[in-house]
DOKE-606273 format. One record per residue: residue number from 1; residue in one letter; x negated, z negated, y negated of N, C-alpha, C, O in turn. Coordinates in steps of 0.2 Angstrom, whole numbers, always signed. Each point is the difference from the previous one (the first is absolute). Layout:
# DOKE-606273
ATOM  num  residuo   n.c1   n.c3   n.c2  ca.c1  ca.c3  ca.c2   c.c1   c.c3   c.c2   o.c1   o.c3   o.c2
ATOM  NUM        a      X      Z      Y      X      Z      Y      X      Z      Y      X      Z      Y
...
***
This chain:
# DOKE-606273
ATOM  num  residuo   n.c1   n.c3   n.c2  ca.c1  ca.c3  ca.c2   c.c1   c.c3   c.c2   o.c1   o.c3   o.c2
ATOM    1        x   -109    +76   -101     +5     -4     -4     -2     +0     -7     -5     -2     -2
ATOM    2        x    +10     +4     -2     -1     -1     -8     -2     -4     -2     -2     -4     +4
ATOM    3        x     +2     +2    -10     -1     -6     -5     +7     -2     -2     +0     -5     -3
ATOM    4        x     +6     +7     +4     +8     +1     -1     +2     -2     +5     +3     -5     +0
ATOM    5        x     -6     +8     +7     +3     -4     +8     -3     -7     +0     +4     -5     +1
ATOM    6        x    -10     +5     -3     -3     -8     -1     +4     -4     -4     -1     -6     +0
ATOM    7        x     +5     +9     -6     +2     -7     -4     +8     +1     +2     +4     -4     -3
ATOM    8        x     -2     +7     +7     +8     +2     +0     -1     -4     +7     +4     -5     -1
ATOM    9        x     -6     +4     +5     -1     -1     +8     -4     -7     +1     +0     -3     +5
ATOM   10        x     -3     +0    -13     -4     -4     +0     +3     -7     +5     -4     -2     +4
ATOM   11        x    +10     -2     -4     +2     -4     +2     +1     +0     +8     +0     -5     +3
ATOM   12        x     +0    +11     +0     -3     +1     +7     -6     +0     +0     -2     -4     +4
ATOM   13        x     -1     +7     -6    -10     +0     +2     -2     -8     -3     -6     -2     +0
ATOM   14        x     +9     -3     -2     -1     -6     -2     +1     -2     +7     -5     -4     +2
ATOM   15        x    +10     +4     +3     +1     -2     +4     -8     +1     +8     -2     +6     +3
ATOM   16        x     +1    -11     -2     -6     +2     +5     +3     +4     +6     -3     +5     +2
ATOM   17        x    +10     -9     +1     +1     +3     +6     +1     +9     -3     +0     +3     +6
ATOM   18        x     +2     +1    -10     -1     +6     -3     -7     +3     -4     -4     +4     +2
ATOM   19        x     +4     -7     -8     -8     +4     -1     +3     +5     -3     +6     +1     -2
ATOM   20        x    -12     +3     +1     -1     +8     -3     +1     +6     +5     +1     +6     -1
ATOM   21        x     -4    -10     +6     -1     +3     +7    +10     -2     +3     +2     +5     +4
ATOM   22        x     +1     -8     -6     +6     +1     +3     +4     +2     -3     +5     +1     +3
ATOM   23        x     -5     +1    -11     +3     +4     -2     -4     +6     +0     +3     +4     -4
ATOM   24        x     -7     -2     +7     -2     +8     +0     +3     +1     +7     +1     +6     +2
ATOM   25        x     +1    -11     +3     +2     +3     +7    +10     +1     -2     +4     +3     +3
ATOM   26        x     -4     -7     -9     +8     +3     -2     +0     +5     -3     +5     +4     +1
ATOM   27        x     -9     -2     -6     +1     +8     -3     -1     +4     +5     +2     +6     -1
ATOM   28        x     -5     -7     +6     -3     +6     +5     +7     +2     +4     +1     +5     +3
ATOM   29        x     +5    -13     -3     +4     +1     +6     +5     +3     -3     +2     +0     -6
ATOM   30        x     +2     +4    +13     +4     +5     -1     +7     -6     +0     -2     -6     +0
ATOM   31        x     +6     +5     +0    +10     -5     -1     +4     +5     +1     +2     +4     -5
ATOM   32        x     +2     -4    +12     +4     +4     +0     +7     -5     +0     +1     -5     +4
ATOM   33        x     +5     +7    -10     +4     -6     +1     +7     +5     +1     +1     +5     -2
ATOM   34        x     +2     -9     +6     +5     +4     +4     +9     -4     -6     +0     -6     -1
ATOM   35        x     +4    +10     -1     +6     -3     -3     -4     -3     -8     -6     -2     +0
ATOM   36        x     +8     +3     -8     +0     +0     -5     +6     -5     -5     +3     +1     -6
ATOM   37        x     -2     -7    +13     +8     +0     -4     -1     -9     -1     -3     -2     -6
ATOM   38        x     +4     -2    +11     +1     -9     -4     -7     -2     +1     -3     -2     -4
ATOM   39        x     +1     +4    +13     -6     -1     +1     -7     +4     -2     -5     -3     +0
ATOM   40        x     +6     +8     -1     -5     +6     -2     -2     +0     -8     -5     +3     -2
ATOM   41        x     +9     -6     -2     +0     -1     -7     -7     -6     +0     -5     +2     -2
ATOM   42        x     +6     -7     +3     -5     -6     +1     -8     +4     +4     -6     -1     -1
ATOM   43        x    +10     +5     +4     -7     +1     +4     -4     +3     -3     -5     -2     -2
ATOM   44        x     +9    +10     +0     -3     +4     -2     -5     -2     -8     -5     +2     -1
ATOM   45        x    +11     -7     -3     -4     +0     -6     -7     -6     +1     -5     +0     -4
ATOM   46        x     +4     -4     +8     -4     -4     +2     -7     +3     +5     -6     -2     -1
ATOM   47        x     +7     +6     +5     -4     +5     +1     -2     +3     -4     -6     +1     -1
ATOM   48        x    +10     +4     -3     -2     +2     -9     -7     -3     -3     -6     +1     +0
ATOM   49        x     +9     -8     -3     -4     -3     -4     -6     -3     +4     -5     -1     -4
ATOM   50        x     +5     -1    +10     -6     +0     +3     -6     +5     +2     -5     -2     +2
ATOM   51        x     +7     +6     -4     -5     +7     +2     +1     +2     +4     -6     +2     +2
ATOM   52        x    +11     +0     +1     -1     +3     +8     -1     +8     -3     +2     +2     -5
ATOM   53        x     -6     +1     +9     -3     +6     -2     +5     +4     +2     +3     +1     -5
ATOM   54        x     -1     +1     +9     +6     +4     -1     +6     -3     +4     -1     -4     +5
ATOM   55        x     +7     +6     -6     +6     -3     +1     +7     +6     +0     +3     +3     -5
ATOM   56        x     -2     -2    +13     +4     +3     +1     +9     -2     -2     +2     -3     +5
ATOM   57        x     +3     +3     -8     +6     -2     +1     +4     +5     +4     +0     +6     -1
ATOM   58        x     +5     -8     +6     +4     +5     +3     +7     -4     -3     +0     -6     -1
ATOM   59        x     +6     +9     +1     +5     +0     -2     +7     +4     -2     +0     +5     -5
ATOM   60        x     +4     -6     +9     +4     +6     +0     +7     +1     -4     +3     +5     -1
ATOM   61        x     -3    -12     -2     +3     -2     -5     +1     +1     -9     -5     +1     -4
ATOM   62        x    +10     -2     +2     +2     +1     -9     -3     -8     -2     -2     -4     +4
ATOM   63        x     +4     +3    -11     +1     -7     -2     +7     +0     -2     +4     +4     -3
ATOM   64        x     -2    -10     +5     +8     +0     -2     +0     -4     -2     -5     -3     +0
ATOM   65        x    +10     +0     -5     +0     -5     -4     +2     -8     +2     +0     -5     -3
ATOM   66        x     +1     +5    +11     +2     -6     +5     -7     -2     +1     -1     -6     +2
ATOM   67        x     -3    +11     -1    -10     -2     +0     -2     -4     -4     -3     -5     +2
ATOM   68        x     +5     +5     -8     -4     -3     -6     +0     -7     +1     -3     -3     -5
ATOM   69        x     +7     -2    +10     +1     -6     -2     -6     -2     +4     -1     -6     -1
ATOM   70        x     -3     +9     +6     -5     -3     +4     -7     +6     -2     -6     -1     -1
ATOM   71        x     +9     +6     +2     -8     +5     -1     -3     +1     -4     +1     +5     -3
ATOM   72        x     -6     -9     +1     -3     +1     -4     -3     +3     -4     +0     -1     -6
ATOM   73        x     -3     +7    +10     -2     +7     -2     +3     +3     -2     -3     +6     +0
ATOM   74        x     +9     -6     -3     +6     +6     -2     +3     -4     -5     +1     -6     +1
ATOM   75        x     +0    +10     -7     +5     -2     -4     +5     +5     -3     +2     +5     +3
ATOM   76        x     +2     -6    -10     +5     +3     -2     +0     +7     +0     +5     +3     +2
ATOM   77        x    -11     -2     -4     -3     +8     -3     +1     +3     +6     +4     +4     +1
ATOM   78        x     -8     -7     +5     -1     +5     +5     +6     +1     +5     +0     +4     +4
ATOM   79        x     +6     -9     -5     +5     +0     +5     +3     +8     +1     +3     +2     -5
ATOM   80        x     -3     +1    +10     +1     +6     +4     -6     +3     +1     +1     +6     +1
ATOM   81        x     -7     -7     -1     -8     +3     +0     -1     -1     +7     +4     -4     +3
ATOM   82        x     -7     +6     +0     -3     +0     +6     -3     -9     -1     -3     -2     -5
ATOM   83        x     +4     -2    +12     -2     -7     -1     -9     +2     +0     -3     -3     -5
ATOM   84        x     +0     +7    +10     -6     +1     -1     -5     +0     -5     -5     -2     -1
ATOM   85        x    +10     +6     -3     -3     +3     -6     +1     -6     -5     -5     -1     -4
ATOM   86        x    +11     -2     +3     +0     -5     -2     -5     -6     -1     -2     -2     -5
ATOM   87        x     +0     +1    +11     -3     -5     +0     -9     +4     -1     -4     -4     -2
ATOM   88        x     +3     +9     +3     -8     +1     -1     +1     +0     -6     -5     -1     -3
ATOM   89        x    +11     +3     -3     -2     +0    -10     +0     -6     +1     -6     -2     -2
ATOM   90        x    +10     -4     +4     -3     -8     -2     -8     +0     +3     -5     +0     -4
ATOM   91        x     +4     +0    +10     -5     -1     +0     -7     +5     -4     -6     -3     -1
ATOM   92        x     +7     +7     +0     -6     +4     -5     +3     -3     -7     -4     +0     -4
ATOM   93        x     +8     -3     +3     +1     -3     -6     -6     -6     -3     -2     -1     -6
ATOM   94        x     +1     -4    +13     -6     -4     +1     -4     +2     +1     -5     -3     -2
ATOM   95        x     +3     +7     +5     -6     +4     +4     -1     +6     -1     +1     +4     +5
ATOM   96        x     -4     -1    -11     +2     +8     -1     -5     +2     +5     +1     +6     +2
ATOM   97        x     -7     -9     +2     -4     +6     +3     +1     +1     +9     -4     +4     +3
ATOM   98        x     +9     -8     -2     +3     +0     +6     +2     +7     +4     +3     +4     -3
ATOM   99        x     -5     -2    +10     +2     +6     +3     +4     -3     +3     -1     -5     +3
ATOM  100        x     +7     +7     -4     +7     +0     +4     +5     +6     +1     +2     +5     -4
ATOM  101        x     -2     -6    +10     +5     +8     +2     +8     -3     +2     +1     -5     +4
ATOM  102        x     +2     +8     -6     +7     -2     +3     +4     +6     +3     -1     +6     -1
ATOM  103        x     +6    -10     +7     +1     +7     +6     +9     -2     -1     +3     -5     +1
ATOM  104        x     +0    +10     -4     +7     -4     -2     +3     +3     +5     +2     +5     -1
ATOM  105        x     -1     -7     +7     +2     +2     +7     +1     -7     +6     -2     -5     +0
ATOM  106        x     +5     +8     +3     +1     -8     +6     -6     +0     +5     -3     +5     +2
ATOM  107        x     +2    -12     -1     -6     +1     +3     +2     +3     +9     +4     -4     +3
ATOM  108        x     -5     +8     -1     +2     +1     +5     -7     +3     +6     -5     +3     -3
ATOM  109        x     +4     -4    +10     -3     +1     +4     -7     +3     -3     -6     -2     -2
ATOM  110        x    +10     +9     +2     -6     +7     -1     -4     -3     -8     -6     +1     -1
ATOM  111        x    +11     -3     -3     -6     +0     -8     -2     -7     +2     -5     +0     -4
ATOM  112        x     +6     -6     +7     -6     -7     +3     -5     +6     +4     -5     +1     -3
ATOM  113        x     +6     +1     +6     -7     +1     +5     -4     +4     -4     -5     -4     +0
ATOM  114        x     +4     +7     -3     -2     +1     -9     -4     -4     -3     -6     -1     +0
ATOM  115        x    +13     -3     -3     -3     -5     -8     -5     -6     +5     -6     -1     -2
ATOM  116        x     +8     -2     +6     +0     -4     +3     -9     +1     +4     -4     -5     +1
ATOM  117        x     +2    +10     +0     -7     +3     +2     -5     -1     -6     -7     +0     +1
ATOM  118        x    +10     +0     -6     -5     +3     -5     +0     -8     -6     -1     -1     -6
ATOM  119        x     +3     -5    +12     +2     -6     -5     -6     -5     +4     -4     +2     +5
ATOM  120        x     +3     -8    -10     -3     -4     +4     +4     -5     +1     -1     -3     +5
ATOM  121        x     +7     +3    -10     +5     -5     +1     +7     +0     -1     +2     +2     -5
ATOM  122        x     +1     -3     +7     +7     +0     +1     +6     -4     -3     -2     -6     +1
ATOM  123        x     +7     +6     -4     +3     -2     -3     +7     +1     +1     +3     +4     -3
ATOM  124        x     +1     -8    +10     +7     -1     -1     +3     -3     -3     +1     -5     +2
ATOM  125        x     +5     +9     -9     +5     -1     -5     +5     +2     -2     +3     +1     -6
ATOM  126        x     -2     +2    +14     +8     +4     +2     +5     -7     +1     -2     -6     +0
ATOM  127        x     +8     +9     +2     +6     -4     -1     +5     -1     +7     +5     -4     +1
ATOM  128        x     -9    +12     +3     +3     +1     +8     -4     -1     +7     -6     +1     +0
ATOM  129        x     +8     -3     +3     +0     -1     +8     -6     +7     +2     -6     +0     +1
ATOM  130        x    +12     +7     -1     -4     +5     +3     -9     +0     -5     -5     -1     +2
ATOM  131        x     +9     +4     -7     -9     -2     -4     -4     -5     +1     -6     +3     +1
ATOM  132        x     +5     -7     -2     -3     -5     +4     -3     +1     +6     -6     +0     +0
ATOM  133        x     +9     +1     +7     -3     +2     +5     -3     +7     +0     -5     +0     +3
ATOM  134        x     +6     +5     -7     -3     +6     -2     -7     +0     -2     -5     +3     +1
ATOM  135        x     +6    -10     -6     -7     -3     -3     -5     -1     +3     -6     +2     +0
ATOM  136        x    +10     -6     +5     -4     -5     +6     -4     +5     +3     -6     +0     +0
ATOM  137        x    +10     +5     +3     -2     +4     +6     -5     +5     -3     -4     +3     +3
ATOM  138        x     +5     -2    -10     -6     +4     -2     -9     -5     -2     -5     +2     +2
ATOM  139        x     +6     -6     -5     -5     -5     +3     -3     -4     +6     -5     -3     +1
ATOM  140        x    +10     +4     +1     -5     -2     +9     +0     +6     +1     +1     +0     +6
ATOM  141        x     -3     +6     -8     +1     +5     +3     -8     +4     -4     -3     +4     +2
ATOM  142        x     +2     -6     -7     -6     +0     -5     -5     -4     +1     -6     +2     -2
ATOM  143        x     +8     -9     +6     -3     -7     -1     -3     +0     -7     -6     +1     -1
ATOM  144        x    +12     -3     -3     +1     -2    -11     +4     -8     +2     +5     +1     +4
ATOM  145        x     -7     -6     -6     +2     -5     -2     +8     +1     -6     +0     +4     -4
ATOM  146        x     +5     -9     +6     +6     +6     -1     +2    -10     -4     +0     -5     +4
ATOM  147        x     +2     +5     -9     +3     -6     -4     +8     +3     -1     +3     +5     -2
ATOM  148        x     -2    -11     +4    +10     +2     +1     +4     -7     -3     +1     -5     +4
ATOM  149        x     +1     +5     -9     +5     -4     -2     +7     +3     +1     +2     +6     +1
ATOM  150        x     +3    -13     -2     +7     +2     +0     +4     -7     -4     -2     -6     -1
ATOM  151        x     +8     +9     -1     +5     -5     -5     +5     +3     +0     +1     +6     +0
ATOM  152        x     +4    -12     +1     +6     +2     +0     +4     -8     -3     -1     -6     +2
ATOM  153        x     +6     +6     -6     +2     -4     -1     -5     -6     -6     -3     +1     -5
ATOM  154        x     +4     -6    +11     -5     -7     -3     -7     -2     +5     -5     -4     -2
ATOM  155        x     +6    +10     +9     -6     +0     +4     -4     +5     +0     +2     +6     -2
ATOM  156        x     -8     -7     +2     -7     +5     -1     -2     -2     +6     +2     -5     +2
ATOM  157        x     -7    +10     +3     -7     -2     +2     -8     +7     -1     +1     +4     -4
ATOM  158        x     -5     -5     +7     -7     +4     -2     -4     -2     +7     +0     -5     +3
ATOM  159        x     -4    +12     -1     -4     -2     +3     -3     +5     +0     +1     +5     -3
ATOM  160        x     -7     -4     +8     -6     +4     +0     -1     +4     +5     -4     -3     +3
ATOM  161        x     +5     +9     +0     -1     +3     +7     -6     +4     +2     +0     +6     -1
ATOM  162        x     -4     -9     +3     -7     +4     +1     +1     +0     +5     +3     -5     +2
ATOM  163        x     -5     +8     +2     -1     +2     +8     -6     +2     +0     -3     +1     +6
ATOM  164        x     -2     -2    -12     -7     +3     +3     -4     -9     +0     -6     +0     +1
ATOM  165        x    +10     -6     -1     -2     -5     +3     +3     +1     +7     +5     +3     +1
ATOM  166        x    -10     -9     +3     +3     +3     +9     +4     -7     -2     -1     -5     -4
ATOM  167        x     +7     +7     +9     +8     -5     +1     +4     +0     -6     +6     -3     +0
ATOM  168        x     -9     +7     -8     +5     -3     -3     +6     +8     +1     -1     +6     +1
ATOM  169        x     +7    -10     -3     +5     +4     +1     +4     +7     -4     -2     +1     -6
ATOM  170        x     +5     +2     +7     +2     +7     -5     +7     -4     -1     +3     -5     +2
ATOM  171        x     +1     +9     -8     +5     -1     -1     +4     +0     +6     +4     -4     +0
ATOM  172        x     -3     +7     +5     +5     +1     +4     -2     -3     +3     +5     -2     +4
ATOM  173        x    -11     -1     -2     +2     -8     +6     +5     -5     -4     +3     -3     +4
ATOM  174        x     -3     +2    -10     +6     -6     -2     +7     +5     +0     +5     -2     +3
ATOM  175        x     -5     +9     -5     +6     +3     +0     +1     +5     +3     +0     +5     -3
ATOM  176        x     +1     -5    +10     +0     +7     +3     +6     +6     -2     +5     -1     -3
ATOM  177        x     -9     +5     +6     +4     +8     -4     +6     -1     +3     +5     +3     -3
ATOM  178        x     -5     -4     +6     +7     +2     +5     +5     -7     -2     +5     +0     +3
ATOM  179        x     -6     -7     -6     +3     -4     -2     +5     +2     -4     +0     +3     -5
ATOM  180        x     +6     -4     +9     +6     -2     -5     -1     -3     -5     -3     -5     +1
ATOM  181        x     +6     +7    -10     -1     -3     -4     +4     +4     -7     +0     +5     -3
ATOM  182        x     +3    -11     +0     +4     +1     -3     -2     +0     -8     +0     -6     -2
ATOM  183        x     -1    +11     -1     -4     -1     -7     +4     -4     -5     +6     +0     -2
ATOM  184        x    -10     -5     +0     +3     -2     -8     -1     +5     -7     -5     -1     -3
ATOM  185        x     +8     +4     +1     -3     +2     -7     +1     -4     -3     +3     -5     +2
ATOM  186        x     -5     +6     -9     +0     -4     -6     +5     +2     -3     +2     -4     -3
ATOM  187        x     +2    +11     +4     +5     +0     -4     +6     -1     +1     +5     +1     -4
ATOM  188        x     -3     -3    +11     +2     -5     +3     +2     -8     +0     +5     -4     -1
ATOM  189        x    -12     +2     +3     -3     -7     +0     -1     -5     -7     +3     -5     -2
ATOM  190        x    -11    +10     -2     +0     -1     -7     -8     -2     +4     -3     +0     +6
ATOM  191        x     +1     -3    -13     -7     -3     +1     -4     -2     -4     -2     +3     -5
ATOM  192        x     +2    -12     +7     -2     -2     -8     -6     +2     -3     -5     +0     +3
ATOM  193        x     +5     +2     -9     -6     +3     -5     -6     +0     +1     -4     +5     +0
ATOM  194        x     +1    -12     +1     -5     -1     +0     -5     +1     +8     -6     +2     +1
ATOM  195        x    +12     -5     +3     -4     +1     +5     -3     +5     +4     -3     -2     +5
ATOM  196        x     +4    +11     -8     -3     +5     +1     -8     +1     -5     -4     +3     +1
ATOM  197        x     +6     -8     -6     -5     -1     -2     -7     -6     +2     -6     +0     -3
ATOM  198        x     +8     -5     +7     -3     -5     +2     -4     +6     +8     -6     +0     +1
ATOM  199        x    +10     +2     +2     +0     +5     +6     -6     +6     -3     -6     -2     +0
ATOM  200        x     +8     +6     -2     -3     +6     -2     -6     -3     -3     -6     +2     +1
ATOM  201        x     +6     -7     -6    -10     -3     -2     -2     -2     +6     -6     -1     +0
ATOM  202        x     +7     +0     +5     -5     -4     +5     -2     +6     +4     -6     +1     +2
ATOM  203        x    +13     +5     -1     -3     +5     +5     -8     +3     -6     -5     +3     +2
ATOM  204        x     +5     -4     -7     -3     +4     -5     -8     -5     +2     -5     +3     +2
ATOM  205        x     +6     -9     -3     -5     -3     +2     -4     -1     +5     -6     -1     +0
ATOM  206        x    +10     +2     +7     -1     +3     +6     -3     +5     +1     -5     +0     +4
ATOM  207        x     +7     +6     -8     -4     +5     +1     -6     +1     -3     -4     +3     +2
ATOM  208        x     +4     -6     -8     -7     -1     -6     -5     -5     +4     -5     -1     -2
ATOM  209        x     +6     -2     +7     -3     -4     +3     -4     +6     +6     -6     +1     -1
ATOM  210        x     +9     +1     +6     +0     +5     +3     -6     +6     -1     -4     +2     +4
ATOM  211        x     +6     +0    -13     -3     +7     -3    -10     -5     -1     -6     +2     +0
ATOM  212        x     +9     -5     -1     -5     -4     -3     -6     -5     +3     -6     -1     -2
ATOM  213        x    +10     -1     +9     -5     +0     +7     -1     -9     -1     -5     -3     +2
ATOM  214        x    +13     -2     -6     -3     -6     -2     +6     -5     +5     +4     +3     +3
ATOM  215        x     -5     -9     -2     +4     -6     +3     +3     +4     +7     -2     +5     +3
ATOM  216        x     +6     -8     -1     +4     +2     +6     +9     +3     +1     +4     -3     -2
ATOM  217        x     -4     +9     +4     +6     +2     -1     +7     -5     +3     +0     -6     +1
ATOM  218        x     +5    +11     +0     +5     -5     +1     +2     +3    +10     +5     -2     +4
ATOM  219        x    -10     +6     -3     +0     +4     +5     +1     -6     +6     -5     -4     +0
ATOM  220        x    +11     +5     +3     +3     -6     +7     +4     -5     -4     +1     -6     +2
ATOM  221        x     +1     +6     -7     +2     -5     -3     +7     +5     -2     +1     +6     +1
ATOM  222        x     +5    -13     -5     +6     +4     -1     +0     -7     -5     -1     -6     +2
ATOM  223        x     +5     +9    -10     +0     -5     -3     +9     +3     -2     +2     +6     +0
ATOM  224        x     +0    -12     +0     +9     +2     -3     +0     -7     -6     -2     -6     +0
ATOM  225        x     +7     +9     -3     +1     -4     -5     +7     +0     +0     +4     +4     +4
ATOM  226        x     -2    -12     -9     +8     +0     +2     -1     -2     -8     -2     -5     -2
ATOM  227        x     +4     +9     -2     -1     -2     -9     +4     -5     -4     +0     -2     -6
ATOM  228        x     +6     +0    +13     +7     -5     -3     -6     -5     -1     +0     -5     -4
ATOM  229        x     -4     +5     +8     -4     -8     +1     -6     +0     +0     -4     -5     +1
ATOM  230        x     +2    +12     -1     -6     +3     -4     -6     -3     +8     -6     -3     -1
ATOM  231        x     +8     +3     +6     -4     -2     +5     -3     +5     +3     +2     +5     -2
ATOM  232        x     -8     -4     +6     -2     +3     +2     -1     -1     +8     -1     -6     +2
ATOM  233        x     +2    +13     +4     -1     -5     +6     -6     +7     +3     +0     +6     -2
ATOM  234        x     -3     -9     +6     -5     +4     +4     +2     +2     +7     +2     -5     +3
ATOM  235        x     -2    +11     +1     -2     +1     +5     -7     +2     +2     -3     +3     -5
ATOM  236        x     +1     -3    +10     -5     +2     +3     +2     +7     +4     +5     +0     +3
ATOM  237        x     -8     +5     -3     +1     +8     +5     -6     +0     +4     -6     -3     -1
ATOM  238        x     +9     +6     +3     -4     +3     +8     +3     +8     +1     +5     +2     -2
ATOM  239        x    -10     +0     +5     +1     +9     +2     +2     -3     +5     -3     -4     +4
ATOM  240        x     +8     +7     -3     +6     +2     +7     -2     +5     +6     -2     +6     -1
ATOM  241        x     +1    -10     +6     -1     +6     +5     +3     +6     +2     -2     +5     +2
ATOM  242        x     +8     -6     -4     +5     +6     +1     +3     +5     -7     +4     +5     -1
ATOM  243        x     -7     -8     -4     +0     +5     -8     +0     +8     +2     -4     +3     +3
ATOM  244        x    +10     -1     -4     -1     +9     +2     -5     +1     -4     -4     +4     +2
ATOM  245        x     +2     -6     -9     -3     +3     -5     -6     -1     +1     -3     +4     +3
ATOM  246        x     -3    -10     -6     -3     -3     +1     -7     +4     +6     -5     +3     -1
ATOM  247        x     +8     -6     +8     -2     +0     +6     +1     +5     +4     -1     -1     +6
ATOM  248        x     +4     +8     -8     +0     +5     +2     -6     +2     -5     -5     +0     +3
ATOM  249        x     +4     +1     -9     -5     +1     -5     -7     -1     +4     -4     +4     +1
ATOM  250        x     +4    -11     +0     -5     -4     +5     -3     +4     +4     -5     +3     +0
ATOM  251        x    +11     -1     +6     -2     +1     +6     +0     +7     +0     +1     +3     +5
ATOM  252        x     -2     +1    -11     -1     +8     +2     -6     +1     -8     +1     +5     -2
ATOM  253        x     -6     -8     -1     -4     +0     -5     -6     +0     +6     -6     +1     -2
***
């Protein structure tokens, strides 16, 4: 670590539960973040300036100018640029010595089973149903701890999927694949501004907890927010006995 890492990073090494030693375990870690748009903005620039050692962005999308009211990471100049690209200039903007690769393509099966091997950590900040279980299925499929937020409207929640603790659950025991399910877009629905932003720092923090080896994840928990009344409510998960995902992974590893 530099004399520049030590004073740029100094306010985490101040922190005992991290240290010197828990930011050298975040430059070491690989952040792979799936989607560059309401959620992945917060993320990506927050993993940035924490030091995450390297940081994958995938993203299949432009910046349009209906982006700017919640994404962060994108502004006037870059509106039609690749969102990935986008957002890795903001972030080398704070962080010039940052590795980041961006994949401006959709995340799909064949490039997860890829990106997704070569990560320590996971980052869902897609906006669809299919990709999402795509995600899922390639981290229970790696066993990578897989952070997955969503927003829509005034409603948020977050949570953590590790399967490499025993009992806790994969995405697809709360949502199975084969569930009927009617998407909200945003450009449909709408989505108040900030709450992609309230969302997207905690998956950031979640993960930096994670890379980092610090506190307790959110792994078997489910947090939802309701932002008219700014409430937050908890469920508890459990791994499903009957998860096609999950417990097929289990029973043939």
């Amino acid at each position: 670590m530099t004399d520049d890492d030590l004073l740029r990073y100094s306010r985490h090494i101040l922190l005992d539960e991290i240290g010197i030693e828990g930011q050298a375990r975040l430059q070491a870690g690989h952040a792979l973040v799936i989607g560059a748009g309401g959620l992945g903005s917060p993320v990506a620039l927050y993993l940035g300036t924490a030091g995450v050692g390297r940081i994958t962005l995938v993203d299949h999308d432009q910046v349009d100018l209906t982006n700017l009211q919640r994404q962060i990471a994108h502004n006037m100049a870059r509106v039609g640029t690749p969102k990935a690209e986008s957002a890795r200039t903001a972030m080398l903007a704070i962080n010039p010595t940052l590795d980041v690769r961006t994949v401006c393509q959709r995340a799909d099966a064949a490039l997860l089973d890829t990106l997704v091997a070569e990560a320590d950590v996971v980052l869902d900040c897609s906006d669809n149903f299919a990709t999402r279980q795509a995600v899922n299925a390639a981290c229970v499929a790696q066993a990578k701890p897989l952070v997955a937020g969503a927003a829509i409207g005034f409603d948020g929640q977050i949570s953590v999927y590790d399967t490499r603790q025993p009992g806790a659950p994969c995405y697809a025991c709360l949502f199975p694949p084969d569930a009927t399910t009617e998407e909200a877009r945003c450009a449909l629905m709408g989505v108040f501004a900030p709450l992609v932003g309230i969302i997207g720092t905690m998956q950031a923090a979640e993960a930096l907890k994670l890379l980092a080896g610090v506190g307790e994840s959110l792994a078997g928990r489910l947090l939802m927010l309701d932002a008219r009344t700014m409430r937050w409510d908890e469920i508890r998960l459990a791994r499903q006995a009957d998860c096609p995902v999950c417990q097929q992974a289990h029973h043939t590893a």
